[in-house]
C-alpha positions in Angstrom: 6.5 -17.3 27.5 8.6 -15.6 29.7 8.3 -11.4 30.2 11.3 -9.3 28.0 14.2 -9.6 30.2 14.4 -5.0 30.0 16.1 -5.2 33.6 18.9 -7.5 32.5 19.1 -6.1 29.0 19.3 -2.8 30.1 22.0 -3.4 32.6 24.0 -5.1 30.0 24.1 -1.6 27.8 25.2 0.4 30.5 28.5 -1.9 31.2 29.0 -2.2 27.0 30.9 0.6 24.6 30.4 1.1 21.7 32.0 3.0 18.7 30.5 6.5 17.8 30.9 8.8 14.7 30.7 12.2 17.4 32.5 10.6 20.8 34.9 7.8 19.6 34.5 4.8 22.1 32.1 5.3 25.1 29.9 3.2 27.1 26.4 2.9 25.8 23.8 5.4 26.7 20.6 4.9 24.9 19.4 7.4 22.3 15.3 8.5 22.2 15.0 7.2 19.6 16.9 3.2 20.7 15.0 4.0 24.4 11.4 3.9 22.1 11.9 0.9 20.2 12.6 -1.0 23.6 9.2 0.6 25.0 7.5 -1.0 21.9 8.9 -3.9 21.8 8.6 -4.6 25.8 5.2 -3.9 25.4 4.4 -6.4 22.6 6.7 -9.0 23.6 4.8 -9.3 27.0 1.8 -9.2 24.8 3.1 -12.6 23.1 3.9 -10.8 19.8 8.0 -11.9 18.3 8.0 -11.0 14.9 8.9 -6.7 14.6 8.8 -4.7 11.5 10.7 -1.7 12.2 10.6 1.9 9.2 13.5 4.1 10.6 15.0 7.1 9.4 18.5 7.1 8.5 21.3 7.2 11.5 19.3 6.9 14.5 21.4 4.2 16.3 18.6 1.6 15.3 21.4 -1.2 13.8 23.7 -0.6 16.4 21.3 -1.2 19.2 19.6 -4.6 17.7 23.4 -5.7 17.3 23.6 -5.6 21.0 19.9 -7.2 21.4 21.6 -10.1 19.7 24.5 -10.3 21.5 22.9 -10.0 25.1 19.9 -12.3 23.7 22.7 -15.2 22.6 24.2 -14.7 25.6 20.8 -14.9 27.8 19.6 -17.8 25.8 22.1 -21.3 25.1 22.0 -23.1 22.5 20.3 -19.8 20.2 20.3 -20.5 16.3 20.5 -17.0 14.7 20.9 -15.2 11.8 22.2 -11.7 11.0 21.6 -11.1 7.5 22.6 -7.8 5.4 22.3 -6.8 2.2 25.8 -6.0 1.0 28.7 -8.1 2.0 31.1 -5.0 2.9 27.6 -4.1 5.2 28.4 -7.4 6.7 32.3 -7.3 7.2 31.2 -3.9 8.8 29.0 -5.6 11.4 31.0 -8.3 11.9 33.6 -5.7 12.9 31.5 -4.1 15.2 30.5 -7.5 17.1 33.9 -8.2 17.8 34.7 -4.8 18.9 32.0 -5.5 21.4 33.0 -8.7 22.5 36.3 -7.2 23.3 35.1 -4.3 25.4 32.1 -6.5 27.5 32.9 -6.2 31.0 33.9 -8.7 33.2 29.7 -9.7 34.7 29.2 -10.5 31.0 31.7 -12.1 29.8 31.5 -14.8 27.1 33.8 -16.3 24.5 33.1 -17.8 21.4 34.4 -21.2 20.1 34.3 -20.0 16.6 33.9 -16.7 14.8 34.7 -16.5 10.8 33.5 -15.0 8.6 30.1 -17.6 7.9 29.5 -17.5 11.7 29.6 -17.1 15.4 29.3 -20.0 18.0 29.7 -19.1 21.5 30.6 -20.9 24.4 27.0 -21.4 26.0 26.5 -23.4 22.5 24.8 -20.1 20.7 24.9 -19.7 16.7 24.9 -16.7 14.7 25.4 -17.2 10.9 26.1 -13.9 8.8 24.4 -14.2 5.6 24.4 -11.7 2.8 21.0 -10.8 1.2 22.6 -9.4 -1.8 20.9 -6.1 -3.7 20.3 -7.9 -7.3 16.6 -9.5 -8.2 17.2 -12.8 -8.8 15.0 -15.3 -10.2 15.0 -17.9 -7.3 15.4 -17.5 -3.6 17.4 -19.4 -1.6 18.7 -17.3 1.2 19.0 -19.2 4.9 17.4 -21.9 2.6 19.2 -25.1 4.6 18.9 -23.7 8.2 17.1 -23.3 10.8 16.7 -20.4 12.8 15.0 -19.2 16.0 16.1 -15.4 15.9 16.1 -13.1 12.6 17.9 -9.7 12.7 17.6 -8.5 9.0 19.2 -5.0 8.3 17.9 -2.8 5.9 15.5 -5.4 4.3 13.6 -3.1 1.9 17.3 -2.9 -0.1 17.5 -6.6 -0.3 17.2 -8.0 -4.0 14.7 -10.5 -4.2 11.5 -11.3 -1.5 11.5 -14.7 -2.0 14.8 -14.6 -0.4 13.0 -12.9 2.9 10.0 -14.9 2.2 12.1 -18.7 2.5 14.7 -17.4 5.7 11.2 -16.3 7.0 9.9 -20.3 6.4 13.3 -21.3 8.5 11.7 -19.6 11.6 10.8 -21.6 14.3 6.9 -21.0 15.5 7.6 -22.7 19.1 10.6 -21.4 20.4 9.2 -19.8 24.0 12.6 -16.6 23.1 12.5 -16.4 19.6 12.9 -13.4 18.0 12.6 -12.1 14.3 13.4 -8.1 13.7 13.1 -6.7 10.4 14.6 -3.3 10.3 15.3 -0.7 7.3 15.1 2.7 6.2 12.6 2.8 3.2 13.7 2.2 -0.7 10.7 3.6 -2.3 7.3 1.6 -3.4 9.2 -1.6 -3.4 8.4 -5.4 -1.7 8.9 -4.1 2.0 6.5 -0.9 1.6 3.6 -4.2 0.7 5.3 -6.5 3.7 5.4 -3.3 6.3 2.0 -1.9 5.1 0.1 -5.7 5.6 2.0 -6.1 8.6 0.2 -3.3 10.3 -2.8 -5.6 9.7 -1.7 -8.2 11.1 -2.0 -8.6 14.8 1.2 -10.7 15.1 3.7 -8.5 13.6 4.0 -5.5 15.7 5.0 -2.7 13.5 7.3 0.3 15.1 8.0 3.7 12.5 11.1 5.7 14.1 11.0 9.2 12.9 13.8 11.8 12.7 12.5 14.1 15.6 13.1 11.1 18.0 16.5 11.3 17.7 18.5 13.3 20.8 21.1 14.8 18.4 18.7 16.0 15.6 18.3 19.5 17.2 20.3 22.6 17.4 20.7 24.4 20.3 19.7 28.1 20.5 23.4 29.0 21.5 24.6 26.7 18.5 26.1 28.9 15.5 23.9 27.8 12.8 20.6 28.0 14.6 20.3 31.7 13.7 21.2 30.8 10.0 18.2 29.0 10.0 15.9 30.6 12.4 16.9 34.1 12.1 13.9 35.3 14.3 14.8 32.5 16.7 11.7 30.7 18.3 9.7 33.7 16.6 10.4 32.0 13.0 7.4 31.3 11.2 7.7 28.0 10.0 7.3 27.0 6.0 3.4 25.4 5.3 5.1 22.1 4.8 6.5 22.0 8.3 3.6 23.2 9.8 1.5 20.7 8.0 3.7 18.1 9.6 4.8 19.2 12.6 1.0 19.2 13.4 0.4 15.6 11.9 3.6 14.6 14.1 1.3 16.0 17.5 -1.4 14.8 16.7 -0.8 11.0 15.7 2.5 10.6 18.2 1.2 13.6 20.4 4.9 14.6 20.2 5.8 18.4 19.8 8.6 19.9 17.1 10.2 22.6 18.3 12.4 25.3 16.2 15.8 23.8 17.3 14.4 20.4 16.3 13.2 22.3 12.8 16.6 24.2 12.3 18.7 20.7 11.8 15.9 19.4 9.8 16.1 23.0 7.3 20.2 22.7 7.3 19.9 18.8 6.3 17.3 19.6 3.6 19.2 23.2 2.4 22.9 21.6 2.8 23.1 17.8 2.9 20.3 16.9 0.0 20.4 20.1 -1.6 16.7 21.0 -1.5 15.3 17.4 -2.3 12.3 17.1 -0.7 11.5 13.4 -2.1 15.5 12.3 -0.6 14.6 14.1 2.4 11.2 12.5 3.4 12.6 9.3 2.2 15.6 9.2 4.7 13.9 11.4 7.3 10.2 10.8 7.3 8.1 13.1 9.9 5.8 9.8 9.3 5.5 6.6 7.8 4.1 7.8 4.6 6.1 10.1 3.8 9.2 7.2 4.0 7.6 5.8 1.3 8.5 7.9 -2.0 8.9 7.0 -5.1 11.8 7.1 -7.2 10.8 8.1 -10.1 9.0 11.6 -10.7 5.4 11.2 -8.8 2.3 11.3 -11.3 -0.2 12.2 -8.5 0.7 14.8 -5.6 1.4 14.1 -2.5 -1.5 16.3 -1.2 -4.1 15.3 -3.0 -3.6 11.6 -2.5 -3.5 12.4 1.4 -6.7 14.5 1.4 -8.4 11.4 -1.0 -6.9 9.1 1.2 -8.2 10.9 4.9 -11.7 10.9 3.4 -12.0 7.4 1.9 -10.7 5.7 5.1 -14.3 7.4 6.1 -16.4 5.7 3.8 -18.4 2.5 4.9 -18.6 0.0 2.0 -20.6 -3.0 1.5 -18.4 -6.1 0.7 -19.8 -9.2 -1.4 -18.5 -12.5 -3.4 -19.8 -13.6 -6.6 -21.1 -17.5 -6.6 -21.0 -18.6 -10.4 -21.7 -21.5 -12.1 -21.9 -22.8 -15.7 -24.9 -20.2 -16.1 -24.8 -16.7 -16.1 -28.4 -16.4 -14.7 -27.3 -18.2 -11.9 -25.3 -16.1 -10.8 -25.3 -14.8 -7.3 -23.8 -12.2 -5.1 -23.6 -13.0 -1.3 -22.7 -10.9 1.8 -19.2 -11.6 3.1 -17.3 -10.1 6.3 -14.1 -10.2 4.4 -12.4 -7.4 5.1 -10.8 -8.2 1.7 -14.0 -8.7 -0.2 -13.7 -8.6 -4.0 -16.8 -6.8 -4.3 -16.9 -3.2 -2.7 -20.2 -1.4 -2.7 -20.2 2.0 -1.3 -23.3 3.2 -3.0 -26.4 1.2 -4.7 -27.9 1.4 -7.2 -29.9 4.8 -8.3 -32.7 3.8 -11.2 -32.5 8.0 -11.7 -28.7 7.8 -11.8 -26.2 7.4 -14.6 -22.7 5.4 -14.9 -19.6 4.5 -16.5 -17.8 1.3 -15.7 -14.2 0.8 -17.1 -12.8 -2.8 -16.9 -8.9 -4.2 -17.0 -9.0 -7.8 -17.3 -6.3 -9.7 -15.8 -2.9 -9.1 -18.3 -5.3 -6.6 -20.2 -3.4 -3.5 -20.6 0.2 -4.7 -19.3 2.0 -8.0 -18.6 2.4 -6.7 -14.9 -1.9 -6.6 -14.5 -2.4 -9.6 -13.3 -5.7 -8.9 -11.6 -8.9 -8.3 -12.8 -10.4 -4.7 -12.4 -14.2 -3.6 -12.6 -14.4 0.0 -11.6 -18.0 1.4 -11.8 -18.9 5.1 -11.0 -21.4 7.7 -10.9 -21.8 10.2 -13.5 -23.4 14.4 -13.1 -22.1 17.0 -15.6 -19.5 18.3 -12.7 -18.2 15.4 -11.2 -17.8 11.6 -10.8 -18.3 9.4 -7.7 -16.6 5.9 -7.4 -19.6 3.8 -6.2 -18.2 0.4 -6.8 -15.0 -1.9 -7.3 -14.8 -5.5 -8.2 -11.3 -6.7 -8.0 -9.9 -10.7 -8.2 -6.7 -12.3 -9.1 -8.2 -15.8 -10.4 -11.2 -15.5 -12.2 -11.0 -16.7 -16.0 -12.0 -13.9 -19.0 -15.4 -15.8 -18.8 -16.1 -14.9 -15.3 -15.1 -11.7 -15.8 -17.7 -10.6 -18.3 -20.1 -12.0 -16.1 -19.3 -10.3 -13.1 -19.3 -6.7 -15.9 -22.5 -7.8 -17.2 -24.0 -8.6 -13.6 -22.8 -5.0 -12.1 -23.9 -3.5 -15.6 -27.3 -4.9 -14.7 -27.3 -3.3 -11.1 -26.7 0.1 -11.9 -28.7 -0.2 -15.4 -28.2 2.9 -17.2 -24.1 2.3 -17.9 -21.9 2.5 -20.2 -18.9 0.3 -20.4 -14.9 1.1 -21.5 -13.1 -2.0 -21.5 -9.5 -2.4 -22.0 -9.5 -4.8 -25.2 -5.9 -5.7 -25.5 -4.6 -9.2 -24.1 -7.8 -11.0 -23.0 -9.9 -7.9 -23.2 -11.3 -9.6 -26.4 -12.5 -12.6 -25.2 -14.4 -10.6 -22.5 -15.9 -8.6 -25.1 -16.8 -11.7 -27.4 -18.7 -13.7 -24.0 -20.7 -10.3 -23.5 -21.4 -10.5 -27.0 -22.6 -14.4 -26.7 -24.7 -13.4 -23.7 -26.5 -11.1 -25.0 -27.3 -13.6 -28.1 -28.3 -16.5 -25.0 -30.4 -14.2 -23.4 -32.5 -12.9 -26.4 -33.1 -16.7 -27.2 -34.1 -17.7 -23.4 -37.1 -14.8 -24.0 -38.0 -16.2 -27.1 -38.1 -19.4 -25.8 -40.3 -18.9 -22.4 -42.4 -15.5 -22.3 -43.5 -16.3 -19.2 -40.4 -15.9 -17.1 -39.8 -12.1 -15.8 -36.4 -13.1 -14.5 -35.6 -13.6 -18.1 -36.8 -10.7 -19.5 -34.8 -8.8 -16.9 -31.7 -10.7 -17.9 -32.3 -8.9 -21.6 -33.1 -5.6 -20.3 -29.7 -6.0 -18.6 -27.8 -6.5 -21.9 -30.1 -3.7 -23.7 -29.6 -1.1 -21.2 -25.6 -1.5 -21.5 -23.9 1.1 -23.9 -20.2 0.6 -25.1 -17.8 3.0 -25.5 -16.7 4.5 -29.1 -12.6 5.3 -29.5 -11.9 7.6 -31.7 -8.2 9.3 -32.0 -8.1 12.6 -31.0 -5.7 13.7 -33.7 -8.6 12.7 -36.7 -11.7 15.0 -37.6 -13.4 11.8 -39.0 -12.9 8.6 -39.4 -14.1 5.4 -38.1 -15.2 4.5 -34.7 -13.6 1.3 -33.1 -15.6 -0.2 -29.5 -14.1 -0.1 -26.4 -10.2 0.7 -25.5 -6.9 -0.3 -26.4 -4.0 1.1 -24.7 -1.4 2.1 -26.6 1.6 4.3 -26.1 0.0 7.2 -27.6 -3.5 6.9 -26.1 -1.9 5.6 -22.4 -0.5 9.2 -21.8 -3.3 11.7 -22.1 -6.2 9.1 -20.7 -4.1 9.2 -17.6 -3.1 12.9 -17.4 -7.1 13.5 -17.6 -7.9 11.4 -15.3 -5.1 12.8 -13.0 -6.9 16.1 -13.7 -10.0 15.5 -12.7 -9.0 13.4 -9.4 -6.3 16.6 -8.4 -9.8 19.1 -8.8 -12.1 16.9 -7.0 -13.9 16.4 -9.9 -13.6 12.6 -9.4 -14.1 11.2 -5.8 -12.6 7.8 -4.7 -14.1 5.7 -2.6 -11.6 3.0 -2.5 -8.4 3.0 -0.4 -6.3 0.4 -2.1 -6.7 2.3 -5.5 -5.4 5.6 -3.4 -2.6 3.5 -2.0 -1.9 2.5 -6.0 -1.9 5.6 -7.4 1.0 6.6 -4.7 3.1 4.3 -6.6 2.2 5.5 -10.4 5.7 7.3 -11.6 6.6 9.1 -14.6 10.2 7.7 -16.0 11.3 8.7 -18.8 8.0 9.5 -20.2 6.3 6.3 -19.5 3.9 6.7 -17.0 3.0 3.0 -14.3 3.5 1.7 -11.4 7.1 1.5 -10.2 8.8 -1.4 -9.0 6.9 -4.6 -8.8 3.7 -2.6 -7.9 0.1 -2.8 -9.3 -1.7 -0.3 -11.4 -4.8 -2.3 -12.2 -7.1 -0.2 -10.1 -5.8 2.8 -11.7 -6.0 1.8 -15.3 -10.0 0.7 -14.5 -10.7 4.0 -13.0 -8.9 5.8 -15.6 -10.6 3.7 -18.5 -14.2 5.0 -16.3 -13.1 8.2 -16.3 -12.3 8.5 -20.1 -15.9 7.3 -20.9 -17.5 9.6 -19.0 -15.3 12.4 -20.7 -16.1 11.7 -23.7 -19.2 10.3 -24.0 -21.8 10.6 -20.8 -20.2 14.4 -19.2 -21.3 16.2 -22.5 -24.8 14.5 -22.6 -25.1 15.3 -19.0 -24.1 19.1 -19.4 -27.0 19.3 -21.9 -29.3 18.0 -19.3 -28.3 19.8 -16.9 -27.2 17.5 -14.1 -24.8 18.8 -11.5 -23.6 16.7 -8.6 -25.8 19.2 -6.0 -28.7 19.1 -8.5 -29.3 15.2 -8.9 -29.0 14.9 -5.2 -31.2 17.7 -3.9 -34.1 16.0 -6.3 -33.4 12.7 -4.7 -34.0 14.1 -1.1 -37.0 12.9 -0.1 -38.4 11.3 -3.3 -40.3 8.1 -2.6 -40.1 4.8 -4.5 -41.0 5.1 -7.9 -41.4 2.6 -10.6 -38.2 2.6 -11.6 -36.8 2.4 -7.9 -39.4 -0.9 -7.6 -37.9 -2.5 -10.6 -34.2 -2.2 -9.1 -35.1 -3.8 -6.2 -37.1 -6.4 -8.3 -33.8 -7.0 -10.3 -31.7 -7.3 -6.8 -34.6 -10.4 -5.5 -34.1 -12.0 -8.3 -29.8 -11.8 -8.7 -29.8 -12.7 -4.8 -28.5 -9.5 -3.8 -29.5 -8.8 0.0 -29.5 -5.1 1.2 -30.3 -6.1 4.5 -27.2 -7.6 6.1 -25.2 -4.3 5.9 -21.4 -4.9 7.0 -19.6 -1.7 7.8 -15.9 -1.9 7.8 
């Protein structure tokens, strides 16, 4: 593969013009922020990496200079199959426009006419092809975009507008993997907790994609000059004035992740954009000019959880070291096994084991349990004190049947002992209930059947140990009590604004970084309160079903004891194995549990 051609390319820009909003038509002179992409990408392309994901802010110049990379790269490269594909098709006539505006002004050392160019494509002499293809902004219910081609260069333009991912997901399948110059660039300004938030966030994991955020400071023109008329509106003390605890906040994020410093004429443009062109909208402003990639991503709807404290949750559980494990099951649930894994994606997290002195709640979602859109399976287990709850562990997995799932409850329910459980008995949330119910029925027969087996008599401690939790409206004095949860659109609202309370006063600490990165996409719209878009809220719903049983039932019990967070630790300082501790570790030999092959991620 040969090294990017920046020499060539760059001598290319400085012979082509261009059409600009301030200076009419001039010949190109890159922009910061068009001169850092090209650093970026140089670097990666020499690196072997082809495939760029790039978050911009609005009107940086980004479109217009990836239009010229394909020009110079069909150009470069004979016999090129390409595709330029927006996502409106006036967004397209537009492009298309501009192209031919800069085919007409190329000078004479570069050169190059085109045998056909219509409205479908552009073929040029040297045998090149670019087809224009129009995403569309409307979900539909089957992809099909670029779906008889073949391409070996992608230029998509604001991608995170298009309507449907399968549509990016199939032109994506048209890419050739062998081409020594291909190219795929995937460029947008954000659109909210949508399809491309997932694609750019995985991306960043993946070390083939090279991922590039462009924020609005980069930009030459985002400044005001000191002599400029309205940099004294908006810095009346000039480079004196104190700056809001917002900006500060960011400005020193900005240094120390791009080690890039704001300065007040950069800040003045940014306060007249916000005061005059958004009119005070904070959530439009960070959206179409992020200080950083997060804050691109905001949601449309009213945010449930602040900003802050999701970013001081998520700074501290990017910190915690977790161990990850599998489950192995068979047709027997005392056969069932938990092995070590280096899956960075394990579907067993363990940040903390199991206390025999400790006390916890465990809330369950099964897979379609409390909405159609829950497709996943949720065990959330934490630790309880009368002042606070810790997340200690999270089982999450897309495919495993309602049988399964009860397992894997009863199994963690088991480790940590002294639980109880709030499962979410809508949908299959029955059936889950019903095979807890059947197990405990097998195991009581298993003891009476063979007295001599300890493992069995563990496996009916496990089931005796387990409390359920009671419901009970809140509206009734008295009345009956019903086990476990159903959501409903009554009892949905206030379990979530408690749970929201509790996170917000550090009263309940997550462990777990993709339910952080969930609860950044929990809305309120119209007074219905989920994920928005085609986001997941499983995580959240099993955290919040914890956090409701240890409200109601184990915080008040606790309070009586006497157990604070800083209490129950300070008596476990020191404190040897006891009996209990011995029996825990018993229970772990005998589930196959292996403490000794830590993996910290």
């Amino acid at each position: 593969m040969d090294p990017f051609p920046r020499a060539r390319f760059e001598q290319f820009l400085a012979r082509v013009k261009i059409q600009t909003k301030d200076f009419g038509l001039v010949p190109m002179d890159m922009l910061g922020t068009q001169r850092y992409v090209l650093d970026e990408m140089e670097q990666a392309y020499n690196q072997g990496i082809t495939t760029f994901y790039i978050l911009k802010a609005r009107q940086l110049g980004i479109t217009v200079f990836f239009v010229l990379l394909d020009i110079f790269w069909a150009m470069e490269h004979s016999g090129l199959l390409g595709s330029f594909v927006t996502h409106t098709d006036s967004s397209k006539s537009l492009f298309r426009n501009t192209i031919k505006v800069m085919f007409a002004n190329l000078p004479k050392t570069h050169k190059m006419k085109w045998q056909t160019e219509n409205r479908d494509m552009l073929i040029l002499e040297n045998g090149s092809l670019f087809q224009y293809l129009v995403a569309g902004i409307k979900e539909k219910s089957k992809g099909g975009l670029g779906r008889s081609s073949a391409n070996n260069y992608i230029h998509g333009t604001e991608v995170a507008f298009w309507g449907s991912p399968d549509d990016l997901n199939e032109l994506s399948a048209t890419m050739s993997t062998h081409y020594r110059h291909r190219l795929k660039i995937e460029e947008t300004t954000a659109n909210g907790f949508n399809f491309w938030e997932e694609r750019y966030r995985l991306a960043k994991k993946d070390p083939t994609i090279c991922t590039i955020f462009v924020g609005w400071w980069r930009h030459d023109h985002y400044s005001f000059f000191d002599d400029h008329p309205w940099f004294k509106v908006f810095m009346p003390q000039g480079h004196d004035t104190p700056l809001h605890i917002l900006e500060r906040k960011r400005a020193r994020l900005v240094l120390q992740e791009y080690g890039i410093e704001i300065n007040r004429n950069q800040i003045a443009w940014y306060r007249w954009h916000l005061e005059s062109e958004v009119q005070g909208d904070q959530s439009k402003m960070d959206e179409m000019f992020p200080w950083l990639e997060d804050d691109a991503f905001v949601a449309t709807g009213s945010v449930f959880f602040t900003n802050d404290s999701l970013t001081l949750a998520a700074r501290r559980a990017r910190q915690q070291k977790f161990l990850p494990y599998k489950y192995i099951m068979t047709e027997r649930w005392q056969d069932t096994a938990v092995v070590n894994t280096k899956d960075r994606r394990a579907e067993l997290r363990v940040w903390e084991e199991a206390d025999p002195a400790g006390h916890y709640v465990i809330g369950c979602d099964p897979a379609y349990g409390s909405s159609e859109a829950a497709d996943r399976a949720v065990i959330h287990v934490a630790r309880c004190f009368s002042d606070k709850m810790v997340q200690v562990a999270e089982f999450v997995s897309p495919i495993i049947s309602t049988y399964q799932c009860a397992w894997a409850l009863c199994h963690l329910a088991g480790y940590y002992r002294n639980v109880m459980v709030n499962l979410e008995m809508n949908g299959p949330g029955e059936a889950v209930f019903n095979e807890m119910n059947a197990l405990r029925t097998q195991t009581n027969e298993m003891v009476s059947q063979n007295h001599q087996g300890k493992e069995q008599n563990d496996l009916r401690l496990v089931l005796n140990l387990m409390r359920h939790f009671l419901y009970k409206r809140a509206d009734t004095m008295s009345g009956s009590l019903a086990y476990q949860w159903r959501t409903s659109g009554s009892n949905k609202p206030p379990m979530l604004n408690s749970f929201k309370d509790s996170f917000e006063l550090r009263r309940f600490v997550l462990n777990s970084m993709p339910l952080i990165e969930e609860m950044k996409t929990i809305v309120v719209d119209g007074g219905h309160i989920a994920a928005e878009g085609n986001n997941k809220d499983d995580r959240v719903m099993g955290a919040a079903l914890a956090h409701e049983a240890w409200r109601k039932w184990v915080q008040p019990r606790l309070r009586n004891m006497g157990l604070t967070f800083e209490r129950a630790y300070m008596q476990s300082i020191g404190a040897g194995p006891d009996q209990a501790q011995r029996m825990a570790i018993d229970y772990l030999r005998t589930q196959k549990i292996t403490l000794n092959e830590r993996e910290d991620l």
